[in-house]
N, C-alpha and C positions, 0 to 999 in steps of 0.2 A: 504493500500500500504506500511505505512511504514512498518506494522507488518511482511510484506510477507518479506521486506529487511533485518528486524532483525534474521527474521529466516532463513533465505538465509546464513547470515553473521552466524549463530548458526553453521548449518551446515558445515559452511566451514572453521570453526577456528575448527571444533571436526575434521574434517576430515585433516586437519593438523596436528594436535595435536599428532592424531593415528598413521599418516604417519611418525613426527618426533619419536616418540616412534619408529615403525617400524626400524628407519633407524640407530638411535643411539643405538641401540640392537646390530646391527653389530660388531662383533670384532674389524674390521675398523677404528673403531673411535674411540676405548681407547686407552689412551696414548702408552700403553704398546705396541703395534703392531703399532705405527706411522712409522716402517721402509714400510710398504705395501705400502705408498701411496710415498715413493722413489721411488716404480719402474713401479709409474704410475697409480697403482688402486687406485679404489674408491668403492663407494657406490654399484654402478652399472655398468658393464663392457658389453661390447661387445665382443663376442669370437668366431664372425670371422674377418679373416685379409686377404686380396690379394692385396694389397698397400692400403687399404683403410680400418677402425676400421666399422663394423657393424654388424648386429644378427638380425634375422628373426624371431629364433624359441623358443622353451619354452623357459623363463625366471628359473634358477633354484637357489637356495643356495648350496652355497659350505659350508660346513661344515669341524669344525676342529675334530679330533677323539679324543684329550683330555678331552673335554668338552661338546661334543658334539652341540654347540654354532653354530649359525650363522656369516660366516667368509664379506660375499658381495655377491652381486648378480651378475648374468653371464647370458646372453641373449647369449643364443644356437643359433647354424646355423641350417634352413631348409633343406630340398634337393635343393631349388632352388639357394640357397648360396650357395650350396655347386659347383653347376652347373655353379655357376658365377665363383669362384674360381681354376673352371680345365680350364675356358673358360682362363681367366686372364693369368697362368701355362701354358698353349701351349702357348701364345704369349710372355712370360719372355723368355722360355725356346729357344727359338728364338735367342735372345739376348745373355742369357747368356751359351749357345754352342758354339757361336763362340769366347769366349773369351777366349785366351791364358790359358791352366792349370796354370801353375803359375802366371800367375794375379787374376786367380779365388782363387787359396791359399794366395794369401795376401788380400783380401777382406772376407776371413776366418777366417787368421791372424788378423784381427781388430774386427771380432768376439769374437772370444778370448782377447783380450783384453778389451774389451767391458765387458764382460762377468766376467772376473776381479777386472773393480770398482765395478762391481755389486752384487761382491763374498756371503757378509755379509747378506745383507738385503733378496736377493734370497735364500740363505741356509736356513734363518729363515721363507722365507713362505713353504720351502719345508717342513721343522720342524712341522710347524703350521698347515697345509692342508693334510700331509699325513700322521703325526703323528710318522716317524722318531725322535731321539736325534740330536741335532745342528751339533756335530764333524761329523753326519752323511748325514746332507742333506749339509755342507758344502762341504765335501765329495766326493758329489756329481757334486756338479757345479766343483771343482778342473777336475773332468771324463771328463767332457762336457770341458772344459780349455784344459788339457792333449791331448785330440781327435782333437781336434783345431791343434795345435801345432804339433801332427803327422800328418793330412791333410795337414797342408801347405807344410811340406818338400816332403809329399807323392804327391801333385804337381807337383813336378818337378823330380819324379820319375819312372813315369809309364811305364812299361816296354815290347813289346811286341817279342818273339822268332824271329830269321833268324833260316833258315835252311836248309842246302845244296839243291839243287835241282837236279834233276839225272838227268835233262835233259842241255845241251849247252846252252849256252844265257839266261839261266831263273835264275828268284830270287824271292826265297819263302821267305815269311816273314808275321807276324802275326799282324792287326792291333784293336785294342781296341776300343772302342767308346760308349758314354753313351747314356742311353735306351732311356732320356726324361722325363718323369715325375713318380717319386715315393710317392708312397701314405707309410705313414709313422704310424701306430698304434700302440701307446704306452701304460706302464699298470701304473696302481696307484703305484707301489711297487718302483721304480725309474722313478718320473715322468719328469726329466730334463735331467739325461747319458742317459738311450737308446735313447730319440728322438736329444741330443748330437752325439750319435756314429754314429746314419743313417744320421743324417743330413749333419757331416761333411765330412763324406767319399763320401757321395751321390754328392755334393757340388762340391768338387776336380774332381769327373766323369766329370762334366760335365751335371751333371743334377739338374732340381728344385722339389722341394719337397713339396708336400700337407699331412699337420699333424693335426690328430685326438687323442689328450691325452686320455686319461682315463676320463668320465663325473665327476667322485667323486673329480677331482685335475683339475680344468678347470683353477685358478688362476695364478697356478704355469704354464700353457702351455702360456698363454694372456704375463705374464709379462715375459717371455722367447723370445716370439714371438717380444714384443716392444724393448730389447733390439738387438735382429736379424733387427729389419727393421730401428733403429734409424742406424743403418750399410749402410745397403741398401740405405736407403735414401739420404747420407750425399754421395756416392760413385753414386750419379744418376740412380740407377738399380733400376728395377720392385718391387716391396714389394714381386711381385707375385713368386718371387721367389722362398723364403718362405714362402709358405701360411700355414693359419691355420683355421680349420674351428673346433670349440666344438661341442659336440654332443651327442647320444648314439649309438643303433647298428643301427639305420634307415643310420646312414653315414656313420658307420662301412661296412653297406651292399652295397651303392652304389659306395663307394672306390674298392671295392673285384668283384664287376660286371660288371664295368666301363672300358671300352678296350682303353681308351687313360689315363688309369693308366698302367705304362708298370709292374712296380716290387712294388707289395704289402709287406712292412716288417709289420708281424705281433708278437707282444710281448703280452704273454699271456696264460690261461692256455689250456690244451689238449683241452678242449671239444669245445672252441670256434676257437681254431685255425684249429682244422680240419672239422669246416664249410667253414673258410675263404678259406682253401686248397681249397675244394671241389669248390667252388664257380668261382678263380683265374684259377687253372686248368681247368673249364669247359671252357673257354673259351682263354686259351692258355697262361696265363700271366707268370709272374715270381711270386713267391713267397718265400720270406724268414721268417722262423719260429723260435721263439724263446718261446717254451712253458715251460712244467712244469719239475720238480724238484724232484725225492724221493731220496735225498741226503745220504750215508755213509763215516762215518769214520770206518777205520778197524787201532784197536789198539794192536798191537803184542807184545809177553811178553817181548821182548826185547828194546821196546820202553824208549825213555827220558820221563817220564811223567811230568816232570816239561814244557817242551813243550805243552803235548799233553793234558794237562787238562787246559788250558789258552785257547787252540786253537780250542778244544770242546765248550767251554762255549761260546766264540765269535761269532764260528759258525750257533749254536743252540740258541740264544738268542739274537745275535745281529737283531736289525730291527723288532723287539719281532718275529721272524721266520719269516718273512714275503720276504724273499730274495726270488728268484730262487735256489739262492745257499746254503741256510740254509740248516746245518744237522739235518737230521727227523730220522736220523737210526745211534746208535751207534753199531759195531761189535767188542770185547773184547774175545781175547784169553784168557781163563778158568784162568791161573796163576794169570793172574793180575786183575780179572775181580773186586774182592769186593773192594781192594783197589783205583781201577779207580773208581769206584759208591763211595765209601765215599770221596773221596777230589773233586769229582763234584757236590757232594751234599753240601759238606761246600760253595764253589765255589758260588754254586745257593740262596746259604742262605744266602749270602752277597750282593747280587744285588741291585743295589737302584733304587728302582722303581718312577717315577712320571712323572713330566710334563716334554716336550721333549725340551723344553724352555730354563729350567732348565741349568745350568750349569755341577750341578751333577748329573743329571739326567742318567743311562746307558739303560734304559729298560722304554718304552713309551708302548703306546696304541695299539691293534690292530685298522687297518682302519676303518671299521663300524662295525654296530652292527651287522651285515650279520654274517662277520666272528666271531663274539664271538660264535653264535648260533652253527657256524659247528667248533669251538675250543671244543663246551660242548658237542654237538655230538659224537665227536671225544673221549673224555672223558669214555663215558658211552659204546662206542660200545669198549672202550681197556677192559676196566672192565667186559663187558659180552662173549668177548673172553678169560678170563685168564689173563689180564694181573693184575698189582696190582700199583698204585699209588702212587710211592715211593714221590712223591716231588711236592707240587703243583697241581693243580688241579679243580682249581675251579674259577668265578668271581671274580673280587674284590669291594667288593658292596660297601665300603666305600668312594670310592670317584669318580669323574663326568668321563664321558666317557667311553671309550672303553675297560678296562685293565682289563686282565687275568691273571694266575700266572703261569710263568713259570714253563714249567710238564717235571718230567721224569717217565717212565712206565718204568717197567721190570717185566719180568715173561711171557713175549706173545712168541709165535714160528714166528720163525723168518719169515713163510710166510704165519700170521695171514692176513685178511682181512685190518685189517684197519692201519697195516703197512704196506702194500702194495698201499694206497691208499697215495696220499698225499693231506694234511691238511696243508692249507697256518697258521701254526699257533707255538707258539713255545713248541711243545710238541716234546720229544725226546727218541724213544721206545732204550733201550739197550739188545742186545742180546749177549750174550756168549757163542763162536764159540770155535773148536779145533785147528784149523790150516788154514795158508794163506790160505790153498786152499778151504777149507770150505767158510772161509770168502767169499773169491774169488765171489763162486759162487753166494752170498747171494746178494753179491754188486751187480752183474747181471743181478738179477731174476726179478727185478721191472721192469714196462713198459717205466719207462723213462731214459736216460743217459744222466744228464748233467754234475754234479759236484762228485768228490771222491778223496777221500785223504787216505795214509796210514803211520801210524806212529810206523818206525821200524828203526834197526841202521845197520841191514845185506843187503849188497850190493845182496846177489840174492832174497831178499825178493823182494827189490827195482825194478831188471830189471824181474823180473818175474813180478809185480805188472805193467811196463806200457809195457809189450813185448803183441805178439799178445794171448794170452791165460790169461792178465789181464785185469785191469779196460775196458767195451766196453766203459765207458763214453768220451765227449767230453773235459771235463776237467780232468785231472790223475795227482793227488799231490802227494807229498811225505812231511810229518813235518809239514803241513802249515793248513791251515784249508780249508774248502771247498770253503767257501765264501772270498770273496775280490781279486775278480781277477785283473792283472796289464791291463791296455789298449793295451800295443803292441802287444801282442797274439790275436789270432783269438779265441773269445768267442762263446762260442754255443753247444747242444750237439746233441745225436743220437736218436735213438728209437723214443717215444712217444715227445718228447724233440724239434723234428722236422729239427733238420740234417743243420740248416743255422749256418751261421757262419758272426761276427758281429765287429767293429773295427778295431784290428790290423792284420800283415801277407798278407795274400795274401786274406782278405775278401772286398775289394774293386773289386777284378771280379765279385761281385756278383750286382753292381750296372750298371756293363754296359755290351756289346755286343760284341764278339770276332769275327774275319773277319778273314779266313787266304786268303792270297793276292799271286797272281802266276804274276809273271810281265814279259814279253816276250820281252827282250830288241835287240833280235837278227834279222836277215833278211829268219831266217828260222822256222818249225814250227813241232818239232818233239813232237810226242803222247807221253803223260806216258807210264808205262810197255813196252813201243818199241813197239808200236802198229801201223800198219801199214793200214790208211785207203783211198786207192786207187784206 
């Protein structure tokens, strides 16, 4: 008997033992990353929320792309959590429709501020989880801040049309109103602005929002999510507000097929957003898309290039390419072509590559290994088209993680295959064009329109570049780069891009429901067009 307790006890100090190994492996728990458990994590997270912290489904690691290391663990939502959470979201949304627009924007307003103390420690799990530089997942919560702060005045804004009516005694006029419940899908690449932009404009309608991150960034949705409901909570409103459920596409799909999801926003690339289209349309939803990217700068021989060689490299490198908005396509008028390829190659040779941690760090990791694979891909299919590998190119096997060397190609036709394809990665093909209009057409030709910039100093380069026979894209620069868009503009592009529109302007109609209103204030009852029905 005793033998059987010793070994009882054997077992059970080894299976601690393993466990504490297990646990202390975690990034979590070296000192260096003590800001994580500021905003609430731990060891083991739960990641779903509808007033209440729980998780049904897989158990997964989140991993950092530097080191590829174990960051803590995240207990996934089921379908059946997921069912709890739209159950929860019709009955917030209850509540918080009838509350005055502007009392819902200052319970936003405290979101943003909320959001504020929490600047530091939040940018550095952004840093750490998606493998962003600091200045840039900082950056980022500033977007999510900024969106705050336009929401709340955009509360007390909202605008709907009068307009005369032809008939005696009537009064036409136009009335707004929100859908109800938005299903919210975000991507790895900005895992805290875009579920930011939909959330707080969503917020202001008049509606509650159920949100699914990206699986690979579950951290950064959990500790976003806690600082939104320590809001909620403190203001006596539902969690369910804001709900959050983690996942993969099992909840991507019952969000997209779910008819008391009114307006699916999806952020992401082509291939999967025109399932989610397909899916939301078959059964009458809204849907708002925010996909892919084959970004151009067109550089004209009259350009400043003290501008335009700063605002290339930022472009093309920032986020190691990994934006929507990054440039994958430079276009250079023949004059200036070799002297723009030599000061972007000095440019490229100065980059300090490392941890995203780092201070000096400018140029961090790709996200997973996934994308290295279709970075090296990408690689060998420019070289078996023609093209030639001026700059970069290859792994960097020397140290832990994710990182590739910033590429530029030149020598491919400009409607090679695999520049026409876009590769979330920071390779940047350069071609050299004759003229705007050449250019023109080249920026065009790709199947996406979201981002384009041109850098020239002739005023009809300019209105010829955004009139209707220039850029088709959704965003049309001039001197500035393609990536780093401001908030108060409507973000979003056309074609393959998927045509929504996201933030500022007038993209808050896209959260709710338009009513035109005929109000018959008189004691008689005449037809439109003088129709006489007698």
């Amino acid at each position: 008997m005793n033998h059987m307790i010793k070994l009882t006890n054997l077992h059970r100090q080894k299976f601690l033992l393993q466990n504490f190994k297990r646990m202390s492996s975690f990034l979590i728990n070296e000192p260096r990353y003590a800001f994580l458990k500021d905003l609430g994590l731990g060891e083991n997270n739960n990641g779903v929320y509808n007033g209440k912290w729980f998780g049904n489904g897989e158990t997964i690691q989140s991993i950092s792309p530097a080191n590829n290391k174990p960051i803590a663990n995240v207990n996934q939502g089921s379908v059946q959590d997921y069912n709890q959470c739209v159950d929860e979201a019709v009955k917030a949304w209850e509540i918080w429709a009838e509350i005055p627009a502007p009392k819902r924007g200052d319970i936003i307003r405290q979101i943003g501020e909320s959001l504020r103390k929490f600047k530091e420690p939040l940018g550095k799990l952004i840093s750490l989880e998606m493998g962003k530089i600091v200045p840039e997942g900082l950056g980022e919560v500033q977007e999510f801040i900024d969106v705050c702060d336009y929401a709340t005045g955009l509360s007390r804004m909202f605008d709907g049309k009068i307009f005369p009516s032809e008939r005696p005694g009537h009064f036409l006029m136009e009335q707004w109103n929100p859908l109800g419940i938005v299903g919210i899908i975000s991507a790895f690449n900005f895992p805290n602005a875009v579920f930011g932009w939909n959330n707080s404009i969503s917020l202001a309608c008049g509606n509650v929002t159920l949100w699914k991150g990206a699986p690979s960034t579950p951290l950064i949705s959990i500790a976003t999510t806690k600082i939104i409901a320590s809001v909620l909570e403190k203001n006596n409103l539902p969690g369910a507000i804001c709900s959050l459920v983690c996942g993969g596409a099992e909840i991507g799909h019952q969000l997209s097929v779910d008819k008391r999801i009114k307006l699916v926003s999806f952020t992401g690339s082509c291939a999967v957003g025109k399932k989610v289209n397909a899916l939301v349309q078959e059964r009458f939803g809204k849907v708002l898309l925010e996909l892919g990217g084959n970004n151009a700068i067109i550089v004209m021989d009259d350009a400043d290039l003290n501008l335009a060689v700063p605002a290339i490299f930022f472009a093309a490198v920032g986020t190691a390419g990994q934006r929507c908005t990054s440039a994958r396509r430079l276009i250079v008028q023949e004059k200036i072509y070799d002297e723009l390829v030599e000061r972007l190659t000095k440019a490229y040779s100065q980059l300090k590559i490392g941890d995203p941690l780092e201070p000096s760090t400018i140029y961090g990791p790709l996200h997973n290994p996934q994308a290295v694979e279709k970075y090296l891909t990408a690689i060998e299919d420019a070289k078996n088209q023609g093209g030639t590998i001026h700059f970069g190119g290859k792994r960097i096997e020397n140290r832990e993680g994710n990182y590739v060397e910033p590429t530029i190609v030149t020598g491919l036709a400009h409607d090679a295959e695999v520049v026409h394809r876009e590769t979330f990665a920071p390779i940047l093909y350069i071609l050299k064009c004759k003229d705007l209009n050449e250019a023109i057409k080249w920026n065009n030709e790709v199947n996406e329109g979201l981002s384009s910039s041109l850098f020239t100093q002739k005023m009809a380069n300019l209105f010829q570049w955004v009139g209707p026979k220039g850029s088709d894209c959704g965003i049309v620069n001039l001197n500035i780069p393609t990536s780093g868009a401001e908030i108060g503009g409507a973000f979003g592009g056309e074609k393959h891009t998927g045509g929504g529109r996201e933030s500022g302007s007038d993209s808050w109609k896209a959260y709710m429901r338009r009513s035109t209103c005929t109000i018959n204030y008189s004691k008689e009852l005449p037809l439109a067009q003088g129709i006489k029905f007698e």
